[in-house]
C-alpha positions in Angstrom: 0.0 0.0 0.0 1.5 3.0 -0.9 0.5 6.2 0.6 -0.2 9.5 -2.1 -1.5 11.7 0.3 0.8 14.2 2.2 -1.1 15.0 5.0 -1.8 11.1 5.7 1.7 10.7 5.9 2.6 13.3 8.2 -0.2 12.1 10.3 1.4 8.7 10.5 4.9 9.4 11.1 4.3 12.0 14.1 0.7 10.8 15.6 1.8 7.1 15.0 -0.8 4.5 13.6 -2.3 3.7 16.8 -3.3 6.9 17.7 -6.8 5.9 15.9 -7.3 3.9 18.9 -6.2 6.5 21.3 -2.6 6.5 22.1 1.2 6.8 20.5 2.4 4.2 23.1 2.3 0.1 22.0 -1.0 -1.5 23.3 -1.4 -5.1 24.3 -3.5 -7.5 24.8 -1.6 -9.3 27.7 -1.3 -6.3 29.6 -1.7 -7.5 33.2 1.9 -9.1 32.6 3.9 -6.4 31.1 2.6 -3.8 33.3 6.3 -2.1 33.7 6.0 -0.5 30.2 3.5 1.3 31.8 4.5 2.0 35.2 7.4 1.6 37.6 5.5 0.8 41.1 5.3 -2.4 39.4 8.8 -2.9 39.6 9.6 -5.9 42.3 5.9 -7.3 42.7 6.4 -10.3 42.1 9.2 -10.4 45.0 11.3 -12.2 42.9 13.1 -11.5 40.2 10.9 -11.9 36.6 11.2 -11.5 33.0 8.7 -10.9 30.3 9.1 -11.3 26.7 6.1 -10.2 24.1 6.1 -10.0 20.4 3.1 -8.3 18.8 1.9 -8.5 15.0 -1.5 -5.8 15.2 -3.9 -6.2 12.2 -2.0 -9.0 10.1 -2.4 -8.8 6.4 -2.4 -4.9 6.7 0.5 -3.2 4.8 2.6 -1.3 7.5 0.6 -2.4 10.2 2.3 -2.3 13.9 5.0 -5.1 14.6 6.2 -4.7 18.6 9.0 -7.0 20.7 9.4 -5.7 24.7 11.4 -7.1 26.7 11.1 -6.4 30.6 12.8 -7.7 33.5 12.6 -6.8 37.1 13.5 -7.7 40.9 13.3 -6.6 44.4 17.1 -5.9 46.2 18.5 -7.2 48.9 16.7 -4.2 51.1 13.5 -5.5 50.1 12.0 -2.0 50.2 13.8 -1.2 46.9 13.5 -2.8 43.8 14.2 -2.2 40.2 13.3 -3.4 36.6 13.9 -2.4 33.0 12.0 -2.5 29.7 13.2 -2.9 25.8 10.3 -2.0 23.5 10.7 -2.2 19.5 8.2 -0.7 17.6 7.3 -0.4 14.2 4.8 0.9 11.9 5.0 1.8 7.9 8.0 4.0 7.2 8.2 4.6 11.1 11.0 2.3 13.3 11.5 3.5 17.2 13.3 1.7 20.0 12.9 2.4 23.7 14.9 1.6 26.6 13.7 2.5 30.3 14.7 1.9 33.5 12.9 2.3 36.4 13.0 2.2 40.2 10.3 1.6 42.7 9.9 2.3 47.0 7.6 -0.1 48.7 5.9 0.5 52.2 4.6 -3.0 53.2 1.0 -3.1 54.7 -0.1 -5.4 56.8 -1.4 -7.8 53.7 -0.7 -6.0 51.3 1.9 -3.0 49.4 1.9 0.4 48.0 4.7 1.5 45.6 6.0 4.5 44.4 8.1 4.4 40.9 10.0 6.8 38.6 11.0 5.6 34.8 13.3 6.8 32.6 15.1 6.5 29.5 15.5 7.0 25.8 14.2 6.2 22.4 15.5 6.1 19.1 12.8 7.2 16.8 13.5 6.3 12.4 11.7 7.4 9.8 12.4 6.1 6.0 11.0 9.3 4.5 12.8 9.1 1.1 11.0 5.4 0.6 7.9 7.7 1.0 5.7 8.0 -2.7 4.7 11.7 -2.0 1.9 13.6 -4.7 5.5 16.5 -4.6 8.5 15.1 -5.7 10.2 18.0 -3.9 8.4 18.3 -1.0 10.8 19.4 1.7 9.3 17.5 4.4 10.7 14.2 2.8 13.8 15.3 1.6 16.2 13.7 3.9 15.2 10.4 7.0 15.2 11.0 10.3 18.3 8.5 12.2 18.3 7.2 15.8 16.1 10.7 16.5 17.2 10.7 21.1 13.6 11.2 22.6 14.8 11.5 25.9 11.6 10.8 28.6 11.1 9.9 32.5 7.4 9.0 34.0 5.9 8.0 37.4 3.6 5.9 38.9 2.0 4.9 41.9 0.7 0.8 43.0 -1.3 -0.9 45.4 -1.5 -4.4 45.4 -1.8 -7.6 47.5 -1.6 -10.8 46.4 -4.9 -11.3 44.2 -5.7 -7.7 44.1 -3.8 -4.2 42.2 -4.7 -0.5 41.3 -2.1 1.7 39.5 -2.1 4.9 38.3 0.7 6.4 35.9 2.1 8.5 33.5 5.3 6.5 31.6 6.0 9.3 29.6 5.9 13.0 30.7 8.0 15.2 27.8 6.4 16.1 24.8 9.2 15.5 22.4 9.3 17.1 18.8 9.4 14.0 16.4 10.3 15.9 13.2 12.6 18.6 13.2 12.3 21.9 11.3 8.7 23.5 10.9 5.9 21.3 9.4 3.0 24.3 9.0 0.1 22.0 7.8 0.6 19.4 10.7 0.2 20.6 14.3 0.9 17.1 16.3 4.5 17.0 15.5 5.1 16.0 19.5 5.0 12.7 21.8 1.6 12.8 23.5 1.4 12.4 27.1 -0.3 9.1 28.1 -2.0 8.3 31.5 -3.0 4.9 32.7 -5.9 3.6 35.4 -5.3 0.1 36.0 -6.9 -2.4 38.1 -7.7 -6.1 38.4 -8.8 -9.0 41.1 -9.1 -12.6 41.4 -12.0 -14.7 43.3 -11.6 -18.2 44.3 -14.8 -20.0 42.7 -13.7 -23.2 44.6 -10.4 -24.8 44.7 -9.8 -25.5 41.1 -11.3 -22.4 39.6 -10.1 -18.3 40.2 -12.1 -15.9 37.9 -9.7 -12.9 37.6 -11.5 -9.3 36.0 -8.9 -6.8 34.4 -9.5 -3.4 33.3 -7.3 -0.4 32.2 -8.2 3.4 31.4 -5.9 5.5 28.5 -6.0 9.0 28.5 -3.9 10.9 25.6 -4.0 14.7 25.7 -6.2 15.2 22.6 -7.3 11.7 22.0 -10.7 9.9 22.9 -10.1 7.8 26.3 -9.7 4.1 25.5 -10.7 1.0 27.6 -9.7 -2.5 27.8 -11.3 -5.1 29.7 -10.7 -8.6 29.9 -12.3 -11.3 32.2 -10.0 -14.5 32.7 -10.7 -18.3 34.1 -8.8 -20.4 35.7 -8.2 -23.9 36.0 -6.1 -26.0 38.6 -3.9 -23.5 39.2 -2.3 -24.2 35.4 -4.4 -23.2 32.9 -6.0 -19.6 32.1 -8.5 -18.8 29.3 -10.5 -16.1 29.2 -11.9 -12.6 26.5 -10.9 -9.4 26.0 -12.6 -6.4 25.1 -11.1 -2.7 23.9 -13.8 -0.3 23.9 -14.6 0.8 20.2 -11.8 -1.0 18.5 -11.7 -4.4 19.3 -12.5 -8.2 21.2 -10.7 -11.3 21.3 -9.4 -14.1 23.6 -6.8 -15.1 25.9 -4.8 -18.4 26.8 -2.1 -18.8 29.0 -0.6 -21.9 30.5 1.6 -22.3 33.7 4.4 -25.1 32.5 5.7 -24.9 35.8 6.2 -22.5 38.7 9.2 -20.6 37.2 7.8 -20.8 33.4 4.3 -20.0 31.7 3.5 -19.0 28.2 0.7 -16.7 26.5 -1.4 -15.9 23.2 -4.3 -13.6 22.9 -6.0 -13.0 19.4 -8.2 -9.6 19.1 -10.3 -8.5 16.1 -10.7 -5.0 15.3 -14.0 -4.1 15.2 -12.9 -0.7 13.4 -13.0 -0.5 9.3 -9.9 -1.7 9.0 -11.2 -5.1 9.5 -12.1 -5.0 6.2 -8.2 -5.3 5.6 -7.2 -7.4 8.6 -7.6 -10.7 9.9 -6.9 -9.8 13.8 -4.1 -9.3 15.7 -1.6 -12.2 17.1 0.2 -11.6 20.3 2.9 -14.3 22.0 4.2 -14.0 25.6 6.9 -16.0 27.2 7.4 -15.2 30.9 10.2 -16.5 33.3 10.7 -16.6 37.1 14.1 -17.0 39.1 14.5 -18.1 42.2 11.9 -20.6 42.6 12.2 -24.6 42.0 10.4 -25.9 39.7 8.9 -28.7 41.9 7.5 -26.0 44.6 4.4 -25.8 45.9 3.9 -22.1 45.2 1.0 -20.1 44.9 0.5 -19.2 41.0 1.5 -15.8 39.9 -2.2 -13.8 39.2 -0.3 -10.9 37.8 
């Protein structure tokens, strides 16, 4: 697909392709596990340390359409009161290419069951844009005249947690600058900045007997200038191994949800959304893999499962 329109262009290189749903920032489906992208209270709550790999291809079959790897990793320290993480995220859509790598720190005051954190983030990212690939209506429209390399975004965020063991609320803000993407001037184009993004999160599990939890999720996306966005998902289950469960994103899309504990220091995901936008006239759904990892624990343990 090859894009003729200037302003369409423009639109996609600074706004980003998933701002029609609401946000710049990588959305997933699995979100409950890779909650660090988001914010850094969640850094050491799992009290071990924990590591999260997901790769997701968004509206497959679609020309340009949004390919994302993150990688995060996190761990209380020794003072137990301190812990820290860090995330990789790779993101790509059309002509656009951006890397981010954050780190992020978190201060937990124990409750009597249960934790509040506080977190800071911060980092870089490399934004790309191929603009010289780009079929434009001008051949010498100065926009596209040179591409934009390794672009340093530099950002910080915050974030505050509750949670127990079956229970969480977060709020946060992962990314507080508004960065220029483009430089120069672009006159017919006024979003030519990162957007700030602001996340509600919540979730609990219920013991339906003692082979069956029924865990609810939810999270709330607020971009400056951008409808809010919801996703809810409600999640099942079984013998302490197996989950299965549907998800829905308000206005854009609703799938499913499988993961499966292989043992207590390994588990591994998928979730499958369809958009319920036009574009799935153009798209068979979207495919999203998770591979999660615990240290410390043996693999013959009785150990509660990880809800979160």
């Amino acid at each position: 697909m090859k894009m003729q329109i200037k302003y369409l262009v423009i639109f996609c290189l600074t706004a980003g392709w998933l701002n029609m749903t609401a946000q710049q920032d990588p959305m997933f489906s699995q979100y409950m596990f890779n909650m660090l992208t988001v914010n850094p209270a969640y850094a050491g709550s799992a009290d071990l340390t924990t590591a999260n790999i997901i790769y997701r291809h968004q509206w497959v079959e679609f020309d340009g359409a949004p390919v994302t790897q993150t990688l995060t990793m996190h761990s209380p320290l020794k003072r137990e009161s301190i812990s820290v993480g860090g995330s990789l995220v790779n993101d790509s859509h059309g002509k656009i290419k951006q890397t981010a790598i954050f780190g992020d720190v978190s201060y937990r005051i124990f409750l009597d069951r249960s934790k509040i954190a506080f977190g800071l983030k911060a980092g870089i990212s490399l934004f790309q844009a191929d603009l010289l690939s780009v079929n434009t209506v001008s051949p010498d429209d100065p926009a596209f005249q040179q591409n934009i390399k390794n672009r340093v975004l530099p950002n910080f965020g915050t974030g505050i947690m509750w949670y127990s063991d079956k229970s969480y609320v977060g709020l946060s803000a992962p990314r507080l600058l508004s960065n220029k993407l483009l430089s120069g001037n672009l006159p017919d184009f006024n979003n030519n900045r990162e957007r700030q993004h602001f996340f509600l999160t919540a979730g609990t599990v219920l013991e339906i007997n003692n082979y069956l939890y029924f865990k609810p999720t939810a999270t709330f996306r607020a971009v400056n200038g951008a409808p809010p966005s919801f996703d809810f998902t409600a999640n099942f289950m079984f013998y302490e191994r197996f989950w299965a469960g549907a998800m829905y994103r308000y206005q854009e899309s609703m799938g499913m949800l499988l993961q499966y504990e292989i043992n207590n220091q390994l588990r591994v995901g998928y979730a499958y959304d369809y958009p319920l936008m036009d574009i799935g006239n153009y798209s068979i759904g979207s495919h999203e893999v998770m591979l999660g990892v615990d240290f410390g624990k043996k693999a013959g343990a009785d150990i509660s499962p990880r809800f979160f």
